[in-house]
C-alpha atoms as a printed R data frame, in Angstrom:
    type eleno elety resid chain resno       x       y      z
1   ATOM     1    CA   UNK     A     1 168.391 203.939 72.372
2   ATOM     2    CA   UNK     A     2 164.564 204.387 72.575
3   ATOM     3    CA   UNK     A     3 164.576 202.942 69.149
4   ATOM     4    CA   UNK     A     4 166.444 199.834 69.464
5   ATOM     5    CA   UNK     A     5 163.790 198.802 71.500
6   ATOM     6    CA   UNK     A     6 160.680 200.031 69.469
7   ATOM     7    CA   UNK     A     7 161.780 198.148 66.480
8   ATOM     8    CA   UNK     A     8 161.468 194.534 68.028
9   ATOM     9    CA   UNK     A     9 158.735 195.795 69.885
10  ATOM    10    CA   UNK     A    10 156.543 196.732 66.530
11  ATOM    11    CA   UNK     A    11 157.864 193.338 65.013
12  ATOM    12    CA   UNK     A    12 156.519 191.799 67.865
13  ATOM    13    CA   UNK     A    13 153.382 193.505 67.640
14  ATOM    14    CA   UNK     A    14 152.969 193.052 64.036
15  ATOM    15    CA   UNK     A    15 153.291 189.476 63.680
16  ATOM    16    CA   UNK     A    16 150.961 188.783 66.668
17  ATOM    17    CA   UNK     A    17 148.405 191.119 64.662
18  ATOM    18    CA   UNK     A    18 149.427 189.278 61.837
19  ATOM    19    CA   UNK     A    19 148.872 185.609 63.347
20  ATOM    20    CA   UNK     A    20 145.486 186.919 64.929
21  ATOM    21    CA   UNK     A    21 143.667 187.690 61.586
22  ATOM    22    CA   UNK     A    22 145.538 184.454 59.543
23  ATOM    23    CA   UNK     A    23 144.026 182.855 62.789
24  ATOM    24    CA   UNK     A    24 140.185 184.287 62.511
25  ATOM    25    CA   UNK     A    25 140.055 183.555 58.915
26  ATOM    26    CA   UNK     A    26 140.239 180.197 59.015
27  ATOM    27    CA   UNK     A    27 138.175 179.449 61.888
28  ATOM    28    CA   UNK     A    28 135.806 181.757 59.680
29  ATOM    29    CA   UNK     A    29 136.351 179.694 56.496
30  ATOM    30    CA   UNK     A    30 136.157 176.115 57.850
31  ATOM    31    CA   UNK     A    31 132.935 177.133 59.429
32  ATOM    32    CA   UNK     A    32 131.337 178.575 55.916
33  ATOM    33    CA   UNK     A    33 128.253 176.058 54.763
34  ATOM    34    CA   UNK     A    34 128.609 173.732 51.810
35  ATOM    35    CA   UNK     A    35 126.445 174.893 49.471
36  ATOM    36    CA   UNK     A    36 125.462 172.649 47.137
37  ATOM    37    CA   UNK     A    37 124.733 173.073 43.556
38  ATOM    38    CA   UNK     A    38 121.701 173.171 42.146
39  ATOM    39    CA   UNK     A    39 121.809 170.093 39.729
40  ATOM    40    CA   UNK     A    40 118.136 169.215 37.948
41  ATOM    41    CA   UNK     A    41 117.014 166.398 35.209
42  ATOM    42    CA   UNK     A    42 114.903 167.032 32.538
43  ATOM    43    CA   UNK     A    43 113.371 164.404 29.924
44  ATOM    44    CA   UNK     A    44 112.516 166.007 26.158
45  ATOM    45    CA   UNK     A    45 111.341 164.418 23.083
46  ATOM    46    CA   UNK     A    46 113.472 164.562 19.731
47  ATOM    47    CA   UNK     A    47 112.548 163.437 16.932
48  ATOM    48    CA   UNK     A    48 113.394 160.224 16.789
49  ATOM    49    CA   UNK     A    49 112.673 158.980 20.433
50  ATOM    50    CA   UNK     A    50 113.460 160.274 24.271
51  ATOM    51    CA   UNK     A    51 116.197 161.595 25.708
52  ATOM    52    CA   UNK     A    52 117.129 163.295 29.092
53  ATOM    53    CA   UNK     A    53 119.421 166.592 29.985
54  ATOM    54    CA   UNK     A    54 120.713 167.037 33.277
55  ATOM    55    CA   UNK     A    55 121.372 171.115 34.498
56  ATOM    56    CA   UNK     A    56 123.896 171.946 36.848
57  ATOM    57    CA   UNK     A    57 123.273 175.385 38.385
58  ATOM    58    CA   UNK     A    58 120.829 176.768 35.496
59  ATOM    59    CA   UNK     A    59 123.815 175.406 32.802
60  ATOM    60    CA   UNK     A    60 123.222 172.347 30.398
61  ATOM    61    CA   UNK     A    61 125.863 169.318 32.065
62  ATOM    62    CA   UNK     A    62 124.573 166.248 30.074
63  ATOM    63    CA   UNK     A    63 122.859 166.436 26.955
64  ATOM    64    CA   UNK     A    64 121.768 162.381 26.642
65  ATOM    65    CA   UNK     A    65 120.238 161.740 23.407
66  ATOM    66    CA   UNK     A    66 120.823 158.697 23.153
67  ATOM    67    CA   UNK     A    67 120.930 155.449 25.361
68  ATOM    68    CA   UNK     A    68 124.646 155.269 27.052
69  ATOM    69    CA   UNK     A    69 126.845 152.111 26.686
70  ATOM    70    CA   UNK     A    70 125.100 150.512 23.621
71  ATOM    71    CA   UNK     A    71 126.593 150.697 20.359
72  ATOM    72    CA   UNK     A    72 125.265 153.242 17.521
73  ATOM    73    CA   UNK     A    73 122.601 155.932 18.157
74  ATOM    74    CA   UNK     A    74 119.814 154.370 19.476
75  ATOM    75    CA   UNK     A    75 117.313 156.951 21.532
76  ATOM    76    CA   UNK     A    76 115.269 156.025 24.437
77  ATOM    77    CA   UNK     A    77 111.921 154.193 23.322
78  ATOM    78    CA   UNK     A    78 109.854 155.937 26.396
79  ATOM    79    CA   UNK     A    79 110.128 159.247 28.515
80  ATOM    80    CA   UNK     A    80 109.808 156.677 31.383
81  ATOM    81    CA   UNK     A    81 113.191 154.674 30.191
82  ATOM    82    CA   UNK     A    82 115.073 158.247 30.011
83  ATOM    83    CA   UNK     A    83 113.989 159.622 33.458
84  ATOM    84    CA   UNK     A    84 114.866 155.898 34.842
85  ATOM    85    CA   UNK     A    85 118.650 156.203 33.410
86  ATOM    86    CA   UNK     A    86 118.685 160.511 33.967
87  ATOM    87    CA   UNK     A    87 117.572 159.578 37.381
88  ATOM    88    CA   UNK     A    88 120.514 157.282 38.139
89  ATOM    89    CA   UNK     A    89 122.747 159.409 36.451
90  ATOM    90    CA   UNK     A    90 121.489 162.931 38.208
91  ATOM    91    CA   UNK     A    91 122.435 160.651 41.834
92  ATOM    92    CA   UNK     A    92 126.058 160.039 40.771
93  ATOM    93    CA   UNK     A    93 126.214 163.975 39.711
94  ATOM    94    CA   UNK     A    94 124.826 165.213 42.729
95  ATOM    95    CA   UNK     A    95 127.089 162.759 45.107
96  ATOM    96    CA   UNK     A    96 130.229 163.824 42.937
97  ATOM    97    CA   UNK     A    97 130.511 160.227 41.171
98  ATOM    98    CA   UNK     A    98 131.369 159.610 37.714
99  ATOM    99    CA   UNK     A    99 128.320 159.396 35.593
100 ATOM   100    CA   UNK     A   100 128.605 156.679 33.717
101 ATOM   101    CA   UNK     A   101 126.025 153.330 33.047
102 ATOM   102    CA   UNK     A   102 126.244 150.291 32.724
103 ATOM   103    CA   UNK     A   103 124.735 147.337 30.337
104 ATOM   104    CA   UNK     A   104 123.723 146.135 33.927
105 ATOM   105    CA   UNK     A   105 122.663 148.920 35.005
106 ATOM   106    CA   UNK     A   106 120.282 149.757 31.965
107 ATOM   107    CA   UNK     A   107 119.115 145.902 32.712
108 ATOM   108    CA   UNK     A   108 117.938 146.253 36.089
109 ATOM   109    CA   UNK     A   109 116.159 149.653 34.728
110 ATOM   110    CA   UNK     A   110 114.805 147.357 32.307
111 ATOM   111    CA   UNK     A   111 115.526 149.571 29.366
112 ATOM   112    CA   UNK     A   112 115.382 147.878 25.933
113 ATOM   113    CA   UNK     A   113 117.912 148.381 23.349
């Protein structure tokens, strides 16, 4: 008799136990920080003109050799032009956007091609 009664009792007990730690875990997960990742631009020199890489937590992302949008595999003329464009592009990386430019875009930089 004793033991009809235990067994609904420990169910009881179990799933309250149960809901308990489903219930602190979450409240302890939805208040972890974001952490955000570590994403860096770097110009270099080739040998045929600028370019720019852009690191995302200590691994290469974007190797940009040459100037985006334009046709055939023209480099940038100037460190200056490839940290303007790396610089745009490291901003849509770092707020989750597609990294992608523009003829516009490289127009307002004032980047010749």
């Amino acid at each position: 008799m004793i033991r009809k009664f235990l067994i609904p009792i420990f169910a009881v007990l179990l799933i309250g136990a149960l809901s308990l730690l489903y219930k602190n875990y979450y409240s302890h997960k939805k208040n972890l920080p974001v952490i955000k990742e570590n994403v860096i631009l770097e110009t270099y020199r080739s040998e045929i003109g600028w370019g720019y890489k852009i690191f995302k937590n200590g691994r290469v992302y974007i190797n940009q050799q040459y100037i985006p949008v334009i046709r055939g595999k023209t480099p940038f003329a100037t460190k200056e032009e490839a940290k303007k464009v790396g610089e745009v592009v490291l901003e849509k990386v770092k707020n989750s956007e597609a990294p992608y430019i523009t003829e516009q875009v490289l127009d307002s930089l004032k980047v010749g091609y």
